[in-house]
ROTI-663442 format. One record per residue: residue in one letter; x, z, y of N, C-alpha, C in turn. Coordinates in steps of 0.05 Angstrom, whole numbers, padded with zeros to 5 digits, always signed. Last residue first. Example, Ala and Ser with C-alpha at 12.3 -4.5 7.8 and 13.67 -1.06 7.14 Angstrom:
% residues 2
S+00257+00142-00045+00273+00143-00021+00258+00157+00001/A+00264+00156-00114+00246+00156-00090+00264+00156-00066/
This chain:
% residues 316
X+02503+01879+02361+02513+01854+02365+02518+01844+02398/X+02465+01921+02348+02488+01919+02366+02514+01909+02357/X+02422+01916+02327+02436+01915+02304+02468+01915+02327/X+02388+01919+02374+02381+01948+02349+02412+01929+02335/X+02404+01875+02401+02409+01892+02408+02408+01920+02390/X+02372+01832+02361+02403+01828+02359+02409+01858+02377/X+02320+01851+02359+02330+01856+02337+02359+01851+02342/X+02303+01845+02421+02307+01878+02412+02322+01874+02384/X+02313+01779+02413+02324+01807+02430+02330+01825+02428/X+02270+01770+02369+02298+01766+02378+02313+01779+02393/X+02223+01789+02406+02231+01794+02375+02261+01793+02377/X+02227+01762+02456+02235+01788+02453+02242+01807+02428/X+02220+01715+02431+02242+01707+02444+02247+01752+02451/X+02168+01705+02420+02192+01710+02392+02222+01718+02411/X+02125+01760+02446+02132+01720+02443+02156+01728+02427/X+02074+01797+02395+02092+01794+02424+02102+01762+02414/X+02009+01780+02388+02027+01772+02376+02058+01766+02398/X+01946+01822+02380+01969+01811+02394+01997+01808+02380/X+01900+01804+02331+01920+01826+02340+01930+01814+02356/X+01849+01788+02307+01852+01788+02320+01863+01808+02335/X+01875+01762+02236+01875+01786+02244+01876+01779+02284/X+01852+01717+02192+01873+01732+02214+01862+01744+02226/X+01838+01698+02117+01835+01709+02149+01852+01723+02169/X+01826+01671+02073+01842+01683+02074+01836+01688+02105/X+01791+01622+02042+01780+01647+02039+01799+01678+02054/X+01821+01581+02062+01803+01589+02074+01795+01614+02075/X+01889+01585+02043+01863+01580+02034+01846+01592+02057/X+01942+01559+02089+01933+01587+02073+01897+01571+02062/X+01990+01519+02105+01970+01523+02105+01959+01537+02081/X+02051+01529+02149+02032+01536+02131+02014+01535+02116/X+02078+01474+02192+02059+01507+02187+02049+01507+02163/X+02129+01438+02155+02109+01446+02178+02086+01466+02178/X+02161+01422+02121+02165+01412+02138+02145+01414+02159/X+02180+01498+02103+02161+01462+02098+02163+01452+02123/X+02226+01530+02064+02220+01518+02096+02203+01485+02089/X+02206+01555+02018+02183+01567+02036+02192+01545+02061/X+02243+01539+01990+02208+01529+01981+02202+01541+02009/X+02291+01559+01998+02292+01540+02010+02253+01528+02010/X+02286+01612+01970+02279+01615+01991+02274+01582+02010/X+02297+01596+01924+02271+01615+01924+02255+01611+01950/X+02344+01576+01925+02324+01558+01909+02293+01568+01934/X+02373+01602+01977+02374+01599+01955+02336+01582+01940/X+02422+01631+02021+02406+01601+02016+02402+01610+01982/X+02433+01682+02020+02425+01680+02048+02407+01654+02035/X+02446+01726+01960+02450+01697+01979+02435+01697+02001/X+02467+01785+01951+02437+01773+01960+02445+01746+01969/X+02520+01804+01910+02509+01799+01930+02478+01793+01933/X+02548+01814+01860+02535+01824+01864+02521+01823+01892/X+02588+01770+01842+02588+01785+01853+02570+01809+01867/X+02548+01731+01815+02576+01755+01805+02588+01769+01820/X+02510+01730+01845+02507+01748+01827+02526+01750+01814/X+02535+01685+01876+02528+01712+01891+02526+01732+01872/X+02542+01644+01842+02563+01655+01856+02559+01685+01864/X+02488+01627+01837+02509+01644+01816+02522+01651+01823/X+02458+01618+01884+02456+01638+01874+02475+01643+01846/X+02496+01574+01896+02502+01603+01915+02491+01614+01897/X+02481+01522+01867+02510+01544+01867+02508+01566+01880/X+02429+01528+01888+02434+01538+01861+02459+01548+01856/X+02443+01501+01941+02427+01535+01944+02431+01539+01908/X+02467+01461+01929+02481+01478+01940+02466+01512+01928/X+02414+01428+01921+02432+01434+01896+02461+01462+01910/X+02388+01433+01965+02377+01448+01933+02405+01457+01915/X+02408+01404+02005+02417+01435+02011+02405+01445+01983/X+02388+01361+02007+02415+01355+02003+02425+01388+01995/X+02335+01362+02011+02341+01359+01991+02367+01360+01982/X+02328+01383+02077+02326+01402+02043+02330+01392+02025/X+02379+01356+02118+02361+01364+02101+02362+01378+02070/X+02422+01397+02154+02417+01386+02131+02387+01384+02125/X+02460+01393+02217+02427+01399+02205+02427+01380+02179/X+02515+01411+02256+02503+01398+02227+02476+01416+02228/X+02527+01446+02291+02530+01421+02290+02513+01402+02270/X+02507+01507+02308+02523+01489+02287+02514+01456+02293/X+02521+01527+02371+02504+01528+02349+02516+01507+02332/X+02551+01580+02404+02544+01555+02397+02530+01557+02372/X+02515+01633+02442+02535+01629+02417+02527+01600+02412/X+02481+01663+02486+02500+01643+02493+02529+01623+02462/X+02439+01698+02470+02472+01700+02472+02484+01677+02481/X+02393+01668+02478+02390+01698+02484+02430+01703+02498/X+02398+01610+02476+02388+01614+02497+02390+01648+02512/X+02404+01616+02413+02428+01615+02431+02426+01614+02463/X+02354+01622+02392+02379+01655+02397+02397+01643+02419/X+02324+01590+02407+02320+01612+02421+02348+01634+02422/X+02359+01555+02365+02355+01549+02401+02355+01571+02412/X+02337+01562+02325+02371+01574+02325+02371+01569+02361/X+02276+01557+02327+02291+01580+02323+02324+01589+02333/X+02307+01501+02322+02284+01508+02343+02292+01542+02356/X+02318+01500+02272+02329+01482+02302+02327+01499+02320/X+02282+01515+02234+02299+01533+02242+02321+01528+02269/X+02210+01519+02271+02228+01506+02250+02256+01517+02257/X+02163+01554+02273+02184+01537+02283+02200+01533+02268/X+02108+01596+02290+02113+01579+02270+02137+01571+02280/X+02086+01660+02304+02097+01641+02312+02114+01613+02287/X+02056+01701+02263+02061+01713+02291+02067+01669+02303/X+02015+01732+02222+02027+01712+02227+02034+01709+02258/X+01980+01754+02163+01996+01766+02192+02017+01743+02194/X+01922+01747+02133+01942+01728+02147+01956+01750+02165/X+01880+01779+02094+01885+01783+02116+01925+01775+02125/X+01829+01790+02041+01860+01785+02051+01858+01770+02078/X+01788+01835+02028+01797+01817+02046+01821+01806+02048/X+01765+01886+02006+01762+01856+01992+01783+01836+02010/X+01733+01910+02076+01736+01909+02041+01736+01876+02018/X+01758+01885+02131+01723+01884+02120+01745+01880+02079/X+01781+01924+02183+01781+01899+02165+01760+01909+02140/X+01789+01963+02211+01756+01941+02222+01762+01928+02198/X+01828+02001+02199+01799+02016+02217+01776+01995+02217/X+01867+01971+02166+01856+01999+02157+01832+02011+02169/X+01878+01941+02211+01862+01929+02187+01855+01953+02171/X+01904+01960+02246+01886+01952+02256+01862+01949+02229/X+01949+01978+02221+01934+01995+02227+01907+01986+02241/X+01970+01925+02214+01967+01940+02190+01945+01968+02197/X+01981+01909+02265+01960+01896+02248+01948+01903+02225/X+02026+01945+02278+02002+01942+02294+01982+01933+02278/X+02069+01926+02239+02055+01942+02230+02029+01950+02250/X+02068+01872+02256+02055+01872+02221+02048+01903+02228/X+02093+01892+02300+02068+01873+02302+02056+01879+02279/X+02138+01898+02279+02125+01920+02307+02092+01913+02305/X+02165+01854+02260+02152+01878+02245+02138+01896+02263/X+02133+01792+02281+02155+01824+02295+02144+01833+02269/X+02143+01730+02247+02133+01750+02261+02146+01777+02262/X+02149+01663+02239+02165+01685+02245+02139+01710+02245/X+02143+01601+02195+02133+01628+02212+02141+01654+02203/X+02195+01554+02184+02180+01583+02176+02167+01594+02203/X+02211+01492+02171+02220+01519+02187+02200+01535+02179/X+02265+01442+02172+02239+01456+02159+02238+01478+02185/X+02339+01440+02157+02313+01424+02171+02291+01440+02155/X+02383+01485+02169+02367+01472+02151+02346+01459+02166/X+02460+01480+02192+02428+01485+02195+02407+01472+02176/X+02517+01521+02183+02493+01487+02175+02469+01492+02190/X+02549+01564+02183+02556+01542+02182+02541+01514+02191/X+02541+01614+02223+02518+01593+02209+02537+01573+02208/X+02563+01649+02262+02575+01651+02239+02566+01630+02211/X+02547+01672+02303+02559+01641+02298+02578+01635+02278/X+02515+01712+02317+02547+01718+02311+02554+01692+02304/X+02461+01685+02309+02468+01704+02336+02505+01710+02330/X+02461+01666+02251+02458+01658+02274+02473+01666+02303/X+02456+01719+02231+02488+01698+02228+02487+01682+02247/X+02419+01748+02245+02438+01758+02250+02473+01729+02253/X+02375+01713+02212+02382+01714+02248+02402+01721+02263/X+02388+01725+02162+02398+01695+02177+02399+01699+02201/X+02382+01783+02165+02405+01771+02162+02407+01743+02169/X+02331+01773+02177+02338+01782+02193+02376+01774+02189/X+02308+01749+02128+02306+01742+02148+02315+01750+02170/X+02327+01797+02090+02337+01755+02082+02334+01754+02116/X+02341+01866+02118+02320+01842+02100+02332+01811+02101/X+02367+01914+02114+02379+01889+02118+02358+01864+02106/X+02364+01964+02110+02366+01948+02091+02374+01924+02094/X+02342+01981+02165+02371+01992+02144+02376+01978+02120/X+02312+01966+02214+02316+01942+02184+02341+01954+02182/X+02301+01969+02274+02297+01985+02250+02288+01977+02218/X+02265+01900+02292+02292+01931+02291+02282+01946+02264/X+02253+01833+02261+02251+01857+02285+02266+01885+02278/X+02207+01787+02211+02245+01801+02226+02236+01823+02250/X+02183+01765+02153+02183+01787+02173+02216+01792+02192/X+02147+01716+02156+02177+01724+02148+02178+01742+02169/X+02076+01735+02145+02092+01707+02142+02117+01722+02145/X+02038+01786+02111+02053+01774+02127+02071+01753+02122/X+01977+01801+02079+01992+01780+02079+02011+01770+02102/X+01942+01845+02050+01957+01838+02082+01978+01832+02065/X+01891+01873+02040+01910+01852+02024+01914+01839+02047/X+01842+01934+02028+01844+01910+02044+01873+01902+02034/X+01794+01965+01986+01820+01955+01999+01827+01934+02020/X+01762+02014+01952+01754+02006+01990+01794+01987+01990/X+01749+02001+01893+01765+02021+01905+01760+01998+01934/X+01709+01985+01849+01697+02014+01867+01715+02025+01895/X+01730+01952+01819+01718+01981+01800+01708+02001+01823/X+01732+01914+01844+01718+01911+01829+01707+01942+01811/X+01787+01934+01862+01759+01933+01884+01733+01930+01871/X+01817+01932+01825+01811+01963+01828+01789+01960+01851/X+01822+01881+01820+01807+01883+01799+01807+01920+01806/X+01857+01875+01868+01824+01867+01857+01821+01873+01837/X+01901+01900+01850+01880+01910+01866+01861+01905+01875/X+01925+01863+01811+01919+01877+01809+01893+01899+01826/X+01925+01816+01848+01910+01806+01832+01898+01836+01817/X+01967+01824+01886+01941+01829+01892+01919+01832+01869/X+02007+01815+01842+01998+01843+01853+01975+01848+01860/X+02007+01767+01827+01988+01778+01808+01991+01814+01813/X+02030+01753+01880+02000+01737+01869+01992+01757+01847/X+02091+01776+01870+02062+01787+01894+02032+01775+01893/X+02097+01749+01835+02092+01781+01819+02073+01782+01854/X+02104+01700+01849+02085+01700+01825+02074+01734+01824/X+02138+01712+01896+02116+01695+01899+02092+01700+01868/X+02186+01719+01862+02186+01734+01875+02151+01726+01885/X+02198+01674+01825+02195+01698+01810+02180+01720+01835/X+02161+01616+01838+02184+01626+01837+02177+01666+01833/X+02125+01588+01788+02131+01595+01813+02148+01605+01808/X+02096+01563+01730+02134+01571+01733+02130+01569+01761/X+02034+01586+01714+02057+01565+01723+02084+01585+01740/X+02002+01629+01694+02035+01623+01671+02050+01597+01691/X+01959+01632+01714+01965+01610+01701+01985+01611+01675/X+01964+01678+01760+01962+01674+01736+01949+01662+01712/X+01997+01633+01786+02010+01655+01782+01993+01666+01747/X+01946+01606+01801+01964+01594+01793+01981+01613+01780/X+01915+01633+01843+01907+01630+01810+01932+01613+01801/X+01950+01642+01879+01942+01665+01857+01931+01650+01835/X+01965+01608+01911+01987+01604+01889+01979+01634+01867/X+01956+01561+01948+01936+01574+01929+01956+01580+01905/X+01995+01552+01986+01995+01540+01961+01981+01545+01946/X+02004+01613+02000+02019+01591+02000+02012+01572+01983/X+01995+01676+01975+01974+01656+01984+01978+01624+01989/X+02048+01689+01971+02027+01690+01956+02003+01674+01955/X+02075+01684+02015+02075+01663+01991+02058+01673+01975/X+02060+01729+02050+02048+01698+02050+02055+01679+02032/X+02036+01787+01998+02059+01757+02029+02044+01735+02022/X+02016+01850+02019+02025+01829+02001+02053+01816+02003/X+02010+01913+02021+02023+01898+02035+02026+01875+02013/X+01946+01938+02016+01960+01940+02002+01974+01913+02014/X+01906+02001+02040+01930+01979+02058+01947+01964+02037/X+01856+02036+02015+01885+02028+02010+01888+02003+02022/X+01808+02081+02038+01825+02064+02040+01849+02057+02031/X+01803+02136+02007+01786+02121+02034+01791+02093+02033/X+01811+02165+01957+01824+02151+01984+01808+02130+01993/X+01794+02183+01905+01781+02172+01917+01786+02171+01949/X+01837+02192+01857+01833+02217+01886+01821+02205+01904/X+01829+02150+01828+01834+02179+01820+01827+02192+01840/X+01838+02104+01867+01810+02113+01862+01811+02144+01844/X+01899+02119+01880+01877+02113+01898+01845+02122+01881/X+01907+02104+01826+01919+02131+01835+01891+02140+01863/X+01901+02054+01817+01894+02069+01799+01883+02097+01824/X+01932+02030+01858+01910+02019+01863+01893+02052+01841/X+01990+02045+01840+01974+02055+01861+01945+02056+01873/X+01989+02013+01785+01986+02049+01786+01980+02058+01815/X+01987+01957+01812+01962+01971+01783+01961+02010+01783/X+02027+01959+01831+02012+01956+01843+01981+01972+01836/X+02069+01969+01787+02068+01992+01820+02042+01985+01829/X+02057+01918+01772+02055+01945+01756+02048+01968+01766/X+02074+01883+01806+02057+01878+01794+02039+01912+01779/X+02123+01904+01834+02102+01889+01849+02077+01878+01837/X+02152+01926+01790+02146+01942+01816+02128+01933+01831/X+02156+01892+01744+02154+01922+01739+02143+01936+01778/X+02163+01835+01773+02137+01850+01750+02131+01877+01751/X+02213+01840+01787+02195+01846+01805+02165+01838+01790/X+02245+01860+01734+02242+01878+01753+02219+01877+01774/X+02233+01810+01720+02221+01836+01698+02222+01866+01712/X+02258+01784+01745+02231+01772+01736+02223+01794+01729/X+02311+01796+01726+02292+01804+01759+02275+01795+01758/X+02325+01792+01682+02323+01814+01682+02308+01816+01719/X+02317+01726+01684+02293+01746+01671+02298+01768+01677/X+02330+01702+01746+02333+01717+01718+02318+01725+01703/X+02331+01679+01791+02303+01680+01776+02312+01682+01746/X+02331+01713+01858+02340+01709+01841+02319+01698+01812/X+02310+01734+01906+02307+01702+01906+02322+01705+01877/X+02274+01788+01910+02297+01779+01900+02289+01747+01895/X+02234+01856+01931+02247+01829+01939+02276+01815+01922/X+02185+01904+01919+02215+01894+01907+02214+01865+01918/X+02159+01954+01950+02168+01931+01933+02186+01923+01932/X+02113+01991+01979+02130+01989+01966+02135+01963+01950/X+02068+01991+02018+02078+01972+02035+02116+01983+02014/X+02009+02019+02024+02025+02019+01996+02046+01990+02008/X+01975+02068+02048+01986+02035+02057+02010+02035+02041/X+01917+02103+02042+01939+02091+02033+01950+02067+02043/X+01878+02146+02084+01889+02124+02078+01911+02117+02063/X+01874+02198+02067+01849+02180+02082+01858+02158+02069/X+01895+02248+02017+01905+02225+02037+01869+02214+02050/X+01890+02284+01979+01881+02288+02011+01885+02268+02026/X+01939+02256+01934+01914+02283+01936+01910+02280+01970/X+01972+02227+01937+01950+02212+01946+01936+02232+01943/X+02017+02253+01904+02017+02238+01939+01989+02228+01944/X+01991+02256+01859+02002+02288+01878+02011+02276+01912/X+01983+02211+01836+01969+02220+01851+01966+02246+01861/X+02049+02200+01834+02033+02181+01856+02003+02200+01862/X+02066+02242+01803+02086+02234+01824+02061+02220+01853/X+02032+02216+01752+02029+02248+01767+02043+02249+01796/X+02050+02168+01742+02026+02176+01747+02023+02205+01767/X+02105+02146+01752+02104+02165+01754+02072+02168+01759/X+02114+02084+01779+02118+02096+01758+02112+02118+01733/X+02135+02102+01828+02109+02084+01827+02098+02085+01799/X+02144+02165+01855+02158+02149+01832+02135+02124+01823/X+02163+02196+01906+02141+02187+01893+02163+02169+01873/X+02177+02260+01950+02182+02239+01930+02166+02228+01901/X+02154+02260+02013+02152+02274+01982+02166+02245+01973/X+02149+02285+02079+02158+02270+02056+02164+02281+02032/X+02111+02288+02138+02115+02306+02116+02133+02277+02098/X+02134+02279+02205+02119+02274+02175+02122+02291+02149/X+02158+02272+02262+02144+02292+02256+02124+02286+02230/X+02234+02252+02263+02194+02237+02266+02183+02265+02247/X+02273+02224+02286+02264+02263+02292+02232+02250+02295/X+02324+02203+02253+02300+02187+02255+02285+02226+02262/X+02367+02192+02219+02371+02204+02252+02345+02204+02261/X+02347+02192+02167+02371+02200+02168+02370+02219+02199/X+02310+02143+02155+02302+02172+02161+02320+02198+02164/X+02346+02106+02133+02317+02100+02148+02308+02135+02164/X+02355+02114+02079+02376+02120+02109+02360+02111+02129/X+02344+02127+02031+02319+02149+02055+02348+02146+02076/X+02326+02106+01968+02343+02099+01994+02321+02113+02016/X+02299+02125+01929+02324+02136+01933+02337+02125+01955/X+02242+02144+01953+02250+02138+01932+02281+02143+01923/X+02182+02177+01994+02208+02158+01993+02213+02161+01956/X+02122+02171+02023+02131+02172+02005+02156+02154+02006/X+02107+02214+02079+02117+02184+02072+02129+02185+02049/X+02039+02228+02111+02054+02229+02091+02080+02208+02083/X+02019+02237+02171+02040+02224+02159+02054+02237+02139/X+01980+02240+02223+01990+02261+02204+01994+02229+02180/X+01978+02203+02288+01974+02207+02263+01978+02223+02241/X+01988+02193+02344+01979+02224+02329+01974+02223+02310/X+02016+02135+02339+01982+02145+02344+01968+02170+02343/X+02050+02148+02336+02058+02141+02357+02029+02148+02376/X+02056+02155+02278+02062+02175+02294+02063+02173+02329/X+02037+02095+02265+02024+02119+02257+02029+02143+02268/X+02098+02077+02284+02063+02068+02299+02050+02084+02282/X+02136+02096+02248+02130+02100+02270+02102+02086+02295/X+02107+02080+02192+02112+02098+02201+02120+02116+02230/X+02121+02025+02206+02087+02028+02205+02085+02069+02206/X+02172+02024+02201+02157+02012+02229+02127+02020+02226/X+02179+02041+02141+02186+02057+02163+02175+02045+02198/X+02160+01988+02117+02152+02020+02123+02157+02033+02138/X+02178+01950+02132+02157+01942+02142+02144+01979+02139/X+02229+01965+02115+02230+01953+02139+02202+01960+02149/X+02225+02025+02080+02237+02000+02089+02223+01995+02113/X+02217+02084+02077+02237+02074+02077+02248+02043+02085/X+02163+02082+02053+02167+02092+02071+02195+02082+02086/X+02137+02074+02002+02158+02044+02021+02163+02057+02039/X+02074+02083+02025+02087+02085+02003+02109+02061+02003/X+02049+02128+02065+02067+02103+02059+02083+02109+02048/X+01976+02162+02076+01999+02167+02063+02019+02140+02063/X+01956+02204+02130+01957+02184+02115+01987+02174+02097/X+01900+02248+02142+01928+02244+02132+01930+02216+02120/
């Protein structure tokens, strides 16, 4: 049996269908958003978990093999009250699953990071007290949590994907929404920089890969295709035929913008598309991760079908 925790989102619910794809027996822990699982005729058991909730987590983890704890919280915002939120879920959640896990001595725990975490050697930094951005600091002193439950005995592995896009996204993740605006020509600007892409189809292939060979302790790169957003906005318009914007800003001209959006957006209660949080991640070129960090020998489909199946699933 295996248990996902996040069942419901992007990178959960895809790892939920590649676990059933594999005969797998499938626990999925949900929370309060379950539109993911609405039309969805997938053969799992589901309980309701509270990360929170000691008793909640290890009544889900009684019998499990595997845990893949792929719950969290996302927000480019850097309030204190969302500082304190993605503390409470990506830091905290982390500490009670990791817990919960060695309580009912699970085989394995999958614990989903990111690549800003690692970006920049940015764990020991995180916990430093240096001022990163809010979203990047709580996933550094997540992991940070479930080392110190490897240290006490617990079997983990620390999967680190670069910007996740591809189908079955009810939520609507940052990165898919830019792709989306893209593909509807709806992108005012373009930003210079760019990001590595990868399928969720893929993260979750890799995720199951790393639960059977990946070596305890490990953090583990999921990384599909690097490009900058030019580049990127190319492929879509090569898919649809939609013009592309005219204008390419650089990043410095686009900071002070991305600060007005995020106020704007939080009075109204929105997610900005541009913002502080998110402009750090486009560098003006791949990545580079610490040594001690490793990839995964998975197959990596080409971006141009990423793209594809994700503008067709959102039938566009």
């Amino acid at each position: 049996m295996d248990l996902v925790l996040g069942a419901a989102g992007h990178i959960g619910f895809n790892l939920v269908r590649a676990l059933c794809s594999q005969g797998r027996k499938v626990r999925c822990a949900l929370h309060e958003d379950r539109r993911a699982f609405e039309s969805a005729a997938l053969d799992v058991e589901r309980v309701n978990v509270d990360l929170f909730d000691r008793a909640s987590l290890v009544s889900a983890c009684d019998g499990v093999d595997i845990v893949y704890n792929a719950a969290g919280y996302i927000s480019v915002y850097s309030s204190r009250q969302e500082r304190q939120r993605l503390y409470d879920v990506n830091v905290l959640g982390a500490r009670n699953v990791a817990e919960a896990c060695r309580a009912c001595r699970v085989r394995r725990l999958v614990h989903f990071s990111s690549a800003t975490a690692l970006f920049g050697h940015r764990i020991e930094a995180a916990l430093s007290g240096s001022n990163l951005p809010g979203y990047a600091q709580s996933k550094a002193r997540g992991e940070h949590e479930v080392k110190v439950g490897i240290q006490k005995g617990l079997d983990a592995v620390i999967l680190n994907p670069t910007a996740v896009i591809g189908p079955y996204d009810y939520r609507g993740s940052l990165p898919n929404r830019g792709l989306m605006l893209i593909a509807s020509g709806r992108l005012p600007a373009l930003v210079s920089g760019g990001v590595d892409w990868i399928d969720v189809r893929d993260v979750a292939a890799m995720a199951t890969f790393a639960a059977e060979k990946g070596e305890s302790g490990r953090n583990y790169i999921l990384s599909g295709h690097w490009l900058s957003m030019k580049a990127m906005a190319g492929l879509v318009q090569a898919h649809t035929g939609v013009a592309l914007p005219s204008v390419n800003c650089p990043l410095w001209m686009v900071r002070g913008f991305a600060v007005l959006a995020e106020h704007c957006c939080r009075l109204f209660g929105w997610q900005p598309l541009l913002s502080s949080g998110a402009l750090e991640h486009l560098t003006s070129g791949p990545w580079v991760f610490p040594d001690t960090a490793m990839r995964l020998p998975c197959h990596v489909r080409p971006l141009q079908e990423t793209i594809a199946d994700t503008i067709a699933w959102c039938h566009l």
